[in-house]
N, C-alpha and C positions, 0 to 999 in steps of 0.2 A: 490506589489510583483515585483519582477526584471527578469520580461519575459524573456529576454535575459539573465542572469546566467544560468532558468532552458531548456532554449533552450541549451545553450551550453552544461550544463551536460548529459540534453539527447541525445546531439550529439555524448559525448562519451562514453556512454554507451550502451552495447546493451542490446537488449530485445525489444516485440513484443510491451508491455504495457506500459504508458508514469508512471503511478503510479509504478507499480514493478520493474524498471529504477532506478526510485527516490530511491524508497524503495532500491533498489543493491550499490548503489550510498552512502547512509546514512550507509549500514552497512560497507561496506568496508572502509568507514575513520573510524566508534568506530573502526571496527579492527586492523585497520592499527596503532590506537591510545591508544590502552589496557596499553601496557607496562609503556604507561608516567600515565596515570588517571587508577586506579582497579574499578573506578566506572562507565565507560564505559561499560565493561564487565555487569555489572546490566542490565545499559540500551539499549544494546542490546538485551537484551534477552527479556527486556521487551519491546521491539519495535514488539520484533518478534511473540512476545504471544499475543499483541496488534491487531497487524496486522491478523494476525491468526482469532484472536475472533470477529474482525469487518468483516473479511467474510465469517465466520460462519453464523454471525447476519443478512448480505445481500443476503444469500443462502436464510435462513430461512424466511426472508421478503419476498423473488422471491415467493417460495413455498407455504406463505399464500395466498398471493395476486393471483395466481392463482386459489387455492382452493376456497376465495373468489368469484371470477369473474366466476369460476366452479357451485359454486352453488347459486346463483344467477338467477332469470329469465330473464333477460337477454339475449339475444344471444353474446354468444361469440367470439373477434374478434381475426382473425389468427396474426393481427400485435401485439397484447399483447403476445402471445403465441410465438414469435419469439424474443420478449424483453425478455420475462421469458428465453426464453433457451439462449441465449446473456448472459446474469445475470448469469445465472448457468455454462458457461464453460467459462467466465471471471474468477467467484470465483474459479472454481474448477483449471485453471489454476494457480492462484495467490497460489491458499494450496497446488499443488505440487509446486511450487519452494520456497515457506517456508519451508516444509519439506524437501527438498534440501538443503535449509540453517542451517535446525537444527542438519540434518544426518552428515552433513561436520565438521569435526574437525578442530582447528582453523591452525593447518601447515599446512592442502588441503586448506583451504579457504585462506590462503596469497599466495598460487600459482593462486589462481583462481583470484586473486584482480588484479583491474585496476591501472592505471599509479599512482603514488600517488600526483602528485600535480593537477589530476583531481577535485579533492573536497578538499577545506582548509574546517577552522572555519568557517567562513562568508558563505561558501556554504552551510553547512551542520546545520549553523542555518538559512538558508534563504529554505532548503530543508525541515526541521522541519516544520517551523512557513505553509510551501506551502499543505503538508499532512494535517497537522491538520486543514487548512481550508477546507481539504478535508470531514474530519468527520461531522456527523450530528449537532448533536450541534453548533458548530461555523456556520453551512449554518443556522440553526433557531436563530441562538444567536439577527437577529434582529427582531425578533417576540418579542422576552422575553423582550427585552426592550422595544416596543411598549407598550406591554401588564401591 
């Protein structure tokens, strides 16, 4: 990965989160880029319903895993319990500003977009390939090979 690209795109981008950065950063170039490819338009949406359902799924993991460690004999420690709620107002920030992204229609959302030669191709498939080593799968992908 090219540390410096996603240094520099986080530079210009705000936002509090280095993921939901990327993720503002990837959707403003398909937006920017609907007009030339109809098939961006797809894959926005399904970045954004992606996105969406993987922090669904990291809510829903925070809230076993505590349940777990809940009922367990064990004593409970307060540093898990400050991860879980970490976990839970990450996600829950991340699904409001999706829902920000899905409420906006696409002429609010070109006023709200950044510079545009912020993100070419090259950035937005080197922003791609940097997410999806972010999901589960690709961090176990070398388990599966071992195995």
């Amino acid at each position: 990965m090219d540390q410096g690209s996603i240094a520099r795109i986080l530079k210009q981008v705000s936002g509090e989160d280095e993921i939901q950065q990327l993720q503002k950063a990837l959707l403003d170039y398909l937006d920017e880029n609907t007009e030339t490819d109809a098939s961006l338009v797809f894959s926005r949406k399904f970045y954004i319903a992606q996105w969406f359902r993987d922090t669904t799924m990291e809510t829903e993991k925070a809230i076993k895993s505590q349940k777990d460690e809940d009922s367990s004999e064990g004593t409970h420690h307060a540093k898990d319990v400050e991860t879980t709620g970490q976990i839970m107002h990450r996600a829950e920030s991340r699904k409001v500003f999706l829902r920000s992204i899905i409420k906006t229609t696409p002429s609010q959302f070109s006023t709200l977009k950044m510079n545009s030669d912020t993100v070419d191709y090259e950035d937005a498939c080197l922003i791609v390939r940097y997410l999806a080593s972010m999901r589960p799968f690709a961090q176990s992908f070398d388990i599966y090979l071992t195995q």
